[in-house]
C-alpha positions as CSV (number, residue, x, y, z in Angstrom):
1,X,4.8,16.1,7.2
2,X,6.9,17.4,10.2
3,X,5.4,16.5,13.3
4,X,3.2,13.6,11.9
5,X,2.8,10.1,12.6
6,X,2.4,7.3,10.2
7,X,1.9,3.7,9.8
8,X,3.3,2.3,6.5
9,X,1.8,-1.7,5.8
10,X,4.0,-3.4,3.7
11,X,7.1,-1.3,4.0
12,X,9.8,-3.7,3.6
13,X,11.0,-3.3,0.0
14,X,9.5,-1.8,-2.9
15,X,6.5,0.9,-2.7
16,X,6.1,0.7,1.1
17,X,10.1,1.0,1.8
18,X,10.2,4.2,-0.7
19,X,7.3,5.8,0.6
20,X,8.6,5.3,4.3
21,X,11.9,6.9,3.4
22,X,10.4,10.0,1.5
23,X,7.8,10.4,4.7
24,X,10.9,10.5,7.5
25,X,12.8,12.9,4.8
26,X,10.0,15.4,5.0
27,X,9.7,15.5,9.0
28,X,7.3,12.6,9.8
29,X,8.0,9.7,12.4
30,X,7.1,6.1,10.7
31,X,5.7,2.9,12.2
32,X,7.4,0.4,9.4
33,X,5.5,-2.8,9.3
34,X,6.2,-6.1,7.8
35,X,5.2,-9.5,7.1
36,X,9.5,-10.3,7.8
37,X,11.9,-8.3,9.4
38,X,12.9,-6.5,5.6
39,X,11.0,-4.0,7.7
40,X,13.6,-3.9,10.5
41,X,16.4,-3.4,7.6
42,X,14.1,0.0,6.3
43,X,13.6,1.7,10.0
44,X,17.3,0.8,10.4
45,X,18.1,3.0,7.4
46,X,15.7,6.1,8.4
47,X,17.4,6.1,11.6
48,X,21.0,6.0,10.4
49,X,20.0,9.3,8.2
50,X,18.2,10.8,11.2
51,X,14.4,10.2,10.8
52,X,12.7,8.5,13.5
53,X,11.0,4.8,12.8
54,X,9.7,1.7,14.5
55,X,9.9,-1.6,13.1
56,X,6.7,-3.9,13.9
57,X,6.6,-7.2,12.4
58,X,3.3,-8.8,11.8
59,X,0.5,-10.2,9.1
60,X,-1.8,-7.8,8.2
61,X,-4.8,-10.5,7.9
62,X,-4.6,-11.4,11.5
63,X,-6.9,-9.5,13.6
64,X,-4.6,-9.7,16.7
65,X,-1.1,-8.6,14.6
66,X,-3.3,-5.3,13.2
67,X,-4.4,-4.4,16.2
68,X,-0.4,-5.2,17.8
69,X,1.0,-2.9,14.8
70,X,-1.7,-0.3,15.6
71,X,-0.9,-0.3,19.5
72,X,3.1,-0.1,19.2
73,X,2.7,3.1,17.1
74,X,0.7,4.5,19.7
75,X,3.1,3.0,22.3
76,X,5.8,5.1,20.8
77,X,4.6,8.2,19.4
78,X,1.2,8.6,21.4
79,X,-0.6,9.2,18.1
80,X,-1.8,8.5,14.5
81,X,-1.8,11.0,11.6
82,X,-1.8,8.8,8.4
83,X,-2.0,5.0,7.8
84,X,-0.7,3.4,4.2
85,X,-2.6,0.4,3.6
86,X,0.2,-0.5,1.3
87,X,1.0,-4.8,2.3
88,X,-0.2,-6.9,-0.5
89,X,0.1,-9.7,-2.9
90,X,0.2,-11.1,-6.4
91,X,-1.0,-14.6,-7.0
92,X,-1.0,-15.1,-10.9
93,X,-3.8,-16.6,-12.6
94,X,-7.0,-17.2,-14.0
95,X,-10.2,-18.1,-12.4
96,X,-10.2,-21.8,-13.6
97,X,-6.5,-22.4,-12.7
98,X,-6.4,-20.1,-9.2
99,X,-7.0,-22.3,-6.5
100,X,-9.5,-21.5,-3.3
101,X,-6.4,-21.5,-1.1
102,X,-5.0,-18.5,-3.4
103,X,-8.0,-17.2,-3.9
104,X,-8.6,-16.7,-0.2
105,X,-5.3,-15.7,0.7
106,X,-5.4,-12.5,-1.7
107,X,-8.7,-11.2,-0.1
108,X,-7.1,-11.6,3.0
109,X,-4.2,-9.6,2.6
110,X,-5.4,-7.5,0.0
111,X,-8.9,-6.7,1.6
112,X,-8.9,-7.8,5.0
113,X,-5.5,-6.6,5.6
114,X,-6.9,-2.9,5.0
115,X,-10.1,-3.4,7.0
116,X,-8.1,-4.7,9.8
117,X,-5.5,-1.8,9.9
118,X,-8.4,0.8,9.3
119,X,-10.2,-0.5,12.3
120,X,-8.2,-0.4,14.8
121,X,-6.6,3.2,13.4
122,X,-9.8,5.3,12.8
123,X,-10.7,6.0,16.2
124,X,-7.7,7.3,16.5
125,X,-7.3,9.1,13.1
126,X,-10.6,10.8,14.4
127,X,-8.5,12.8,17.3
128,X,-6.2,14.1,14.9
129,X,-8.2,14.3,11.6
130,X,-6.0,12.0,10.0
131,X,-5.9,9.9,6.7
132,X,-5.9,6.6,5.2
133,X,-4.5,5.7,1.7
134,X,-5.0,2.3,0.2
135,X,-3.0,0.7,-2.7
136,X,-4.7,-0.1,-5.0
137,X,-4.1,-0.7,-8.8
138,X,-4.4,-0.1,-12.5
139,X,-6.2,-3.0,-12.7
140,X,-8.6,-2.0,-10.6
141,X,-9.6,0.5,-13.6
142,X,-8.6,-1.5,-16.6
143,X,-8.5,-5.8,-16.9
144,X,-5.5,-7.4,-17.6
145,X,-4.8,-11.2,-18.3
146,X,-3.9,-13.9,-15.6
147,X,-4.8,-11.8,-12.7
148,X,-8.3,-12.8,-11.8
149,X,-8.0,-12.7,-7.7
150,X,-5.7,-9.7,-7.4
151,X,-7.8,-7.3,-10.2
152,X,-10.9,-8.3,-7.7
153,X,-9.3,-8.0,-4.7
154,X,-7.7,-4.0,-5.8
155,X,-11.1,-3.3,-7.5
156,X,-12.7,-4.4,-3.8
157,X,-10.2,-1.9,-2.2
158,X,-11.4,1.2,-4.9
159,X,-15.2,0.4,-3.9
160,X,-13.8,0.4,0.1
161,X,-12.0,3.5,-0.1
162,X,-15.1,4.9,-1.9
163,X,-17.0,3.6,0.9
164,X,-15.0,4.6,3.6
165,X,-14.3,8.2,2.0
166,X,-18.2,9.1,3.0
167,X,-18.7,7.1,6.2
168,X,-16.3,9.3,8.0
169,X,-15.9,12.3,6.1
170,X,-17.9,14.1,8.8
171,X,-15.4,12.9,11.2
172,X,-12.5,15.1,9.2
173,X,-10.8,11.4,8.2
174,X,-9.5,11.9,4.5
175,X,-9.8,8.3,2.9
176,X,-8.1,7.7,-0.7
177,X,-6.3,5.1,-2.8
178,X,-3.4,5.0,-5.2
179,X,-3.5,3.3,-8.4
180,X,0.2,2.1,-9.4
181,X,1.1,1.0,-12.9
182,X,3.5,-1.7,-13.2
183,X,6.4,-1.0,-11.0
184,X,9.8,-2.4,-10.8
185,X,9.9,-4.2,-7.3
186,X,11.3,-6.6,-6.0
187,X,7.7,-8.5,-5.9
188,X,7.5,-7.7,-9.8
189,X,11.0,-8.9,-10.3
190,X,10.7,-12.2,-8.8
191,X,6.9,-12.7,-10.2
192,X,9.1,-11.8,-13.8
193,X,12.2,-14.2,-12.8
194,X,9.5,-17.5,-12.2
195,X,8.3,-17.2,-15.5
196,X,8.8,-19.6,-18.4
197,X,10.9,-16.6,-20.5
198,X,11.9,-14.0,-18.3
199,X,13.0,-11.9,-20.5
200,X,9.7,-12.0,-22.7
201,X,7.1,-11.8,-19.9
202,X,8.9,-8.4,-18.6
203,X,9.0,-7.3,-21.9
204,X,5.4,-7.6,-22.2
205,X,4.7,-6.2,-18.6
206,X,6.3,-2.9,-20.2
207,X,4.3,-2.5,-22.7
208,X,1.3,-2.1,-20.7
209,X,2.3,1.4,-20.1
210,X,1.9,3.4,-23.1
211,X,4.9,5.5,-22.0
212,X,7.0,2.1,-22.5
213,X,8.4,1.9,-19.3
214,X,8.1,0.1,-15.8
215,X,7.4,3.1,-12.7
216,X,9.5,3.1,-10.0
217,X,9.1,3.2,-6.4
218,X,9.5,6.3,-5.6
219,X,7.3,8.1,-8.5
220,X,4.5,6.0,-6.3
221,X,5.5,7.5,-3.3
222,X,4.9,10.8,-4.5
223,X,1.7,10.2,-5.1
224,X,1.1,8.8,-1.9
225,X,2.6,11.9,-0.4
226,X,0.2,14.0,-2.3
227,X,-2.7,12.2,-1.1
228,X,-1.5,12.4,2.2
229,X,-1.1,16.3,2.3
230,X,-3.6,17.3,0.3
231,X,-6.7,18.4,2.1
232,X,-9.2,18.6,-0.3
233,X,-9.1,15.1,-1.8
234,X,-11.2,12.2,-0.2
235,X,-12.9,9.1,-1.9
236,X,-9.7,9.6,-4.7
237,X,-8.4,7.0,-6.8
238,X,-4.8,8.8,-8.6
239,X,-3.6,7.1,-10.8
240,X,0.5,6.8,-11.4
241,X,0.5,4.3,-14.5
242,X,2.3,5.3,-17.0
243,X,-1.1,6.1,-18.9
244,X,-2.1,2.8,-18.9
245,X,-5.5,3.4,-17.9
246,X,-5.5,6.7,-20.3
């Protein structure tokens, strides 16, 4: 990763903060972006350990924030080796009890958030043969209760990177995806806190693993390294679940 640049959606707390951090530890410069400033608080911390990382504040949904988080990478490293589609949300529910609003909101920053990003960073990933990894989900593979508009919206962004993996495959772009299992974030932690027995529903969020166990951030940020090193994988979905789509 020495040497390389990348843009990490998302990379405020959980996934996207440990996958920043491992990328600075092993040579690359990071563009940390954010819906809030926790993004400021994660570049802070590369750059007190001697990395190198921008902080750029913006929603991923908004055509004019994508294009702003693309441009002030640029701005500061002159290029674009890898982009992490990694921003997204949870909105639990069915499909008779999620409202339109939610509905909509997910496939914005779920799906449009990754089309935005990806457009504006391709034509740049093409000058340096660069890569795109999307997050994805287990779900995406296997169905799970109460989460009718996130299990479409990560199944949209499996049939995307698909899509995307051939359309520009010629150009020497790697496209792929990771598949998390549950993973103990803060996201996951205050879904589990606003529930009617915390203790039960976590409980029962564990046991969708067969190894029994929540995965943490930075066994996901592994993966996304591999993906993003790996030269010979394009249009990949890996899975880090805890074999819960085995």
């Amino acid at each position: 990763m020495k040497g390389k640049v990348a843009v990490i959606t998302g990379a405020g707390a959980g996934i996207g903060e440990a996958t920043a951090i491992l990328f600075a530890k092993e040579g690359a410069s990071v563009c940390c972006a954010d819906l809030t400033d926790s993004g400021l608080r994660v570049a802070k911390k590369i750059k007190d350990s001697g990395g190198n990382a921008i902080f750029v504040q913006g929603d991923v949904s908004k055509p004019e924030d994508a294009k702003r988080i693309i441009d002030k990478t640029l701005e500061a490293y002159a290029k674009i080796d890898i982009l992490f589609n990694n921003a997204g949300i949870v909105i639990v529910g069915r499909i008779d009890n999620t409202s339109v609003e939610d509905w909509d909101k997910t496939m914005a920053i779920n799906v449009r958030g990754i089309y935005l990003l990806s457009k504006y960073a391709i034509p740049h990933l093409k000058k340096t043969k660069g890569t795109i990894i999307n997050t994805a989900s287990s779900v995406a593979l296997k169905g799970v209760k109460d989460r009718a508009a996130y299990t479409a919206s990560k199944g949209a962004v499996l049939a995307l990177t698909r899509a995307m993996a051939m359309d520009y495959m010629e150009d020497g772009v790697r496209i792929n995806c990771i598949s998390p299992g549950t993973t103990d974030t803060p996201s996951f932690r205050e879904r589990v806190a606003q529930s009617e027995d915390p203790e039960e529903a976590r409980r029962q969020l564990i046991l969708r693993q067969p190894m029994k166990r929540l995965g943490k951030p930075e066994e996901i940020a592994d993966g996304v390294l591999f993906l993003a090193s790996n030269e010979f994988c394009t249009g990949t979905s890996l899975s880090v679940d805890g074999g819960m789509t085995t």
